[in-house]
C-alpha positions as CSV (number, residue, x, y, z in Angstrom):
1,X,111.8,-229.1,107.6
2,X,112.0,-227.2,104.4
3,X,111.3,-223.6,106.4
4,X,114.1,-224.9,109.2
5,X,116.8,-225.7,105.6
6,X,116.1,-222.6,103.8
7,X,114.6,-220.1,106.3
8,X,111.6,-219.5,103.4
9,X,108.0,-219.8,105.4
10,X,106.1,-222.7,103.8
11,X,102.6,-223.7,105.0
12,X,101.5,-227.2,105.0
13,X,98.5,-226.4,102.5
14,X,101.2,-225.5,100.2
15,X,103.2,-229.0,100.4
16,X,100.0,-230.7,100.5
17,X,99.1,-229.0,96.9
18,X,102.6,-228.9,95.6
19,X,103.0,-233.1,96.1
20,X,99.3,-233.8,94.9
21,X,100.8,-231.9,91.8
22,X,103.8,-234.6,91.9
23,X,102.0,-237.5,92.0
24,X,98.9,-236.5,89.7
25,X,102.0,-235.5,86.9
26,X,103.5,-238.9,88.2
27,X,100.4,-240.7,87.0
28,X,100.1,-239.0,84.0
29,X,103.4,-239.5,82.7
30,X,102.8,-243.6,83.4
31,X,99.5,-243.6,81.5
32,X,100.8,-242.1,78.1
33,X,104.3,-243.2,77.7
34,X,106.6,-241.7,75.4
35,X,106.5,-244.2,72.2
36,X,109.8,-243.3,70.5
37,X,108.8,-244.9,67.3
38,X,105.5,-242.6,66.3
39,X,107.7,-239.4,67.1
40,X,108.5,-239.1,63.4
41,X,104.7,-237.8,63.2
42,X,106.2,-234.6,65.1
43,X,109.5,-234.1,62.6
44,X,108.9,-231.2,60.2
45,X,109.5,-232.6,56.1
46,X,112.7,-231.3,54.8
47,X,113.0,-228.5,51.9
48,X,113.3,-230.4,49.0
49,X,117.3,-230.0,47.4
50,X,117.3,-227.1,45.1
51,X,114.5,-225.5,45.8
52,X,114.2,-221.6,47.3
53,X,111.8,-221.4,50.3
54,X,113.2,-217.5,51.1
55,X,110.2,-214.8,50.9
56,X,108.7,-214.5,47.7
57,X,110.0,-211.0,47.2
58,X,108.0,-209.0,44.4
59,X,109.4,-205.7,43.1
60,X,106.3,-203.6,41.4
61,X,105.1,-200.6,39.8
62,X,101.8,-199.0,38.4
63,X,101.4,-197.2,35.4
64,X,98.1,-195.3,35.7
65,X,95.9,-192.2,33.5
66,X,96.5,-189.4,36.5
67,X,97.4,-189.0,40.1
68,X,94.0,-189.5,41.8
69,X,91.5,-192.9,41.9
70,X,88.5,-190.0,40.7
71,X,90.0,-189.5,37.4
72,X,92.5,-192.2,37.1
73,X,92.8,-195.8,35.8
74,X,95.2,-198.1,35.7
75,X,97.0,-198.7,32.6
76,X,99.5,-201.3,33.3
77,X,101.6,-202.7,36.2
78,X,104.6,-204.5,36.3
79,X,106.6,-206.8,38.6
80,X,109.8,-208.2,38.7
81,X,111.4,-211.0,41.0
82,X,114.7,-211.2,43.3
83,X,116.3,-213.1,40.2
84,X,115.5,-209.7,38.0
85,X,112.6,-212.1,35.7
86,X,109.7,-209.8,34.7
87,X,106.3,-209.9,33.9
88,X,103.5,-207.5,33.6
89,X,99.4,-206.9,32.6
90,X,98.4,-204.7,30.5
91,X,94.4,-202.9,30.4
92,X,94.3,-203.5,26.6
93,X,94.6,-207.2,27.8
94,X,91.3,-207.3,29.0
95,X,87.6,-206.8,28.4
96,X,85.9,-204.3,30.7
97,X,82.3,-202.9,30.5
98,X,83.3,-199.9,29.2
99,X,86.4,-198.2,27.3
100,X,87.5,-197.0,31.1
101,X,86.6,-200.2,32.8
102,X,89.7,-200.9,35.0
103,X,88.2,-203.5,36.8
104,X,89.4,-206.6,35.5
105,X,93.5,-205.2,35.1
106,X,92.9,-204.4,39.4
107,X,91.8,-207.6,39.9
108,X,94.8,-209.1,38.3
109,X,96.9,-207.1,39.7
110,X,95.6,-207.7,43.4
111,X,95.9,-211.1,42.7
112,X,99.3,-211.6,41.5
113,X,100.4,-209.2,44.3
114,X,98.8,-210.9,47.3
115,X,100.6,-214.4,45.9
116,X,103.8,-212.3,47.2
117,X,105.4,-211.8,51.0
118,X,107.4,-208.8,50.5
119,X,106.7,-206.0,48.3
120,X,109.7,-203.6,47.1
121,X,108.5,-200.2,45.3
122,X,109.6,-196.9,45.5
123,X,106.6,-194.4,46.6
124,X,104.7,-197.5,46.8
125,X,103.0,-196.3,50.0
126,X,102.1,-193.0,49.3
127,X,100.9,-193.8,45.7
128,X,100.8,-197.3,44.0
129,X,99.0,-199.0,46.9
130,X,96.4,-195.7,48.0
131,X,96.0,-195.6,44.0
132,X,95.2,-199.2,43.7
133,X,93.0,-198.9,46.9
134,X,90.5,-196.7,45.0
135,X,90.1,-198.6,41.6
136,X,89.9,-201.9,43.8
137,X,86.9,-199.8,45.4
138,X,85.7,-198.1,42.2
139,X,85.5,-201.9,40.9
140,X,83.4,-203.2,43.9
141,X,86.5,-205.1,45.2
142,X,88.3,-205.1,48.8
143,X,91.3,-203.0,49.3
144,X,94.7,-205.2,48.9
145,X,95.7,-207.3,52.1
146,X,97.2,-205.3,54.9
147,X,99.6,-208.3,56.5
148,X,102.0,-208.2,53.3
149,X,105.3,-207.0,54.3
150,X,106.2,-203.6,52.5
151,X,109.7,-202.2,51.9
152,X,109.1,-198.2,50.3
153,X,112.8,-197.9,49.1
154,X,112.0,-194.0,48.6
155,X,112.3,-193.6,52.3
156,X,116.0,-195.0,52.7
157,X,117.6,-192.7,50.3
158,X,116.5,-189.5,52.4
159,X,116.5,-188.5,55.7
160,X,118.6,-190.5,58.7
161,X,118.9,-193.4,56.0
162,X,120.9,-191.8,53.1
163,X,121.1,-188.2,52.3
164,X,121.3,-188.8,48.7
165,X,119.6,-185.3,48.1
166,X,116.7,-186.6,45.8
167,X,113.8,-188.6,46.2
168,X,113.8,-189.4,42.9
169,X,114.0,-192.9,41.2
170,X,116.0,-191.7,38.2
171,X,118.0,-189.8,40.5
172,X,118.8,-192.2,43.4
173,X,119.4,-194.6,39.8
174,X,122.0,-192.6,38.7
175,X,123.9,-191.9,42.2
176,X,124.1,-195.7,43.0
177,X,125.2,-195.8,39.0
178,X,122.7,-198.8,38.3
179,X,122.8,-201.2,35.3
180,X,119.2,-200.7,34.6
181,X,117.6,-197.0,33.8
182,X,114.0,-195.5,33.7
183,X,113.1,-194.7,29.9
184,X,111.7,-191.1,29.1
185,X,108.1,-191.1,27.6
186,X,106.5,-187.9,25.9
187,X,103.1,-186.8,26.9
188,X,101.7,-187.1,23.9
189,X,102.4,-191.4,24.8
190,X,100.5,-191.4,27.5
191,X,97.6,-189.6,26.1
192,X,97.4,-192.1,23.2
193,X,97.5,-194.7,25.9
194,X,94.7,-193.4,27.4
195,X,92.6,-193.9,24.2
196,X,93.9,-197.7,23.6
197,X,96.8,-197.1,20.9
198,X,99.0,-200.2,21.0
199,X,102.1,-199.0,20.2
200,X,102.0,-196.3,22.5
201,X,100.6,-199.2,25.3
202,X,103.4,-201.1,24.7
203,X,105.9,-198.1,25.3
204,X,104.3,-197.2,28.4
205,X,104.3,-201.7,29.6
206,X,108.4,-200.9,28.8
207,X,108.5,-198.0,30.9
208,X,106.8,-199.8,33.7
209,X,108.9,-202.8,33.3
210,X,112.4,-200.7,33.3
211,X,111.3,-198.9,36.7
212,X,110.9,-202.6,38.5
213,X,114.1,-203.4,37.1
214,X,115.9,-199.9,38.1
215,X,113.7,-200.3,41.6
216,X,115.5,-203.8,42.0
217,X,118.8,-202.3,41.4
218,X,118.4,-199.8,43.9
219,X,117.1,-202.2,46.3
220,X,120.5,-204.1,46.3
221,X,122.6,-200.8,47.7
222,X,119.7,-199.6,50.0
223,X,118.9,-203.0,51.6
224,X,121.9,-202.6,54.1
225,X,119.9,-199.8,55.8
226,X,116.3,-201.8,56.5
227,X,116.4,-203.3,60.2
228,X,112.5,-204.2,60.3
229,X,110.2,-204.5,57.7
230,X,106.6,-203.2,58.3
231,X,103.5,-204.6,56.8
């Protein structure tokens, strides 16, 4: 009758199979009724009032000895949130084995960054995270988590992005004209640094601390451009 109605070849194992499938749905659907009042087990709690449940968006930057994980170490890293509150760690904060232990500052840092969804830096990929990478290893610890969405602002002020014609913070800082600027430090800072002078540590934490800030800035002109956000 159905082949005759539609003209569409049916065999009668198929109608045998497709009304068994009826009537054992049938069945099922009279032994396990639908009890309206436990569906509130299903509902999915409210956000309390007040309370921000965007991404945990952390802006970052390391401060470190040299370029390179072999004769580096990290000195300091700072972080910033979407609400421009800072914080930072410092290596005269802790006690390593050695006057170039860096392993407890990494494992501080990787902690406080892996409590984040999105990371903002600028150069982040081709330098803060590699760089972190290799003290993380030097230390004896795993590399930082690879599902955290990344945003590398340096790539959307160049190429099909922005044509801004630098790739550098301070640069990009000044062409967007933001409220926040990178502060110069002498060589000779970094070197006492190096060798655990305070003072000199604390003008490298405000350096640090500046760039997250100026990196934040930026973020709010460049952010138009970013479709997808890799991890």
């Amino acid at each position: 009758m159905f082949t005759e109605a539609t003209n569409i070849p049916v065999t009668r194992d198929q109608v045998k199979n497709r009304l068994a499938r009826i009537r054992e749905n049938a069945e099922i659907e009279e032994a396990v009724p639908v009890v309206i009042e436990n569906e509130f087990i299903f509902d999915i709690p409210a956000a309390p009032e007040n309370t921000f449940v965007g991404f945990n968006t952390l802006f970052w930057d390391l401060e470190t000895t040299a370029l390179n994980g072999m004769m580096g170490r990290i000195l300091a890293c700072a972080f910033a949130d979407s609400f421009g509150q800072t914080d930072s760690v410092r290596y005269d904060d802790f006690d390593g084995k050695n006057a170039i232990d860096d392993g407890p500052i990494v494992r501080a840092i990787k902690k406080r960054l892996e409590s984040a969804d999105v990371w903002v830096t600028w150069n982040g990929r081709l330098f803060d995270v590699p760089m972190l990478n290799a003290r993380l290893a030097k230390a004896g610890e795993p590399p930082l988590r690879t599902d955290i969405k990344h945003i590398d602002l340096m790539y959307y002020a160049r190429g099909r992005f922005m044509r801004i014609g630098s790739s550098k913070l301070e640069n990009v800082s000044k062409f967007v004209n933001s409220p926040n600027r990178k502060t110069p430090l002498d060589w000779a800072v970094w070197q006492l640094a190096m060798v655990g002078d305070k003072d000199a540590m604390d003008l490298v934490v405000e350096h640090a601390v500046a760039d997250v800030l100026v990196t934040r800035d930026v973020f709010s002109v460049l952010k138009d451009h970013i479709r997808i956000v890799h991890r």
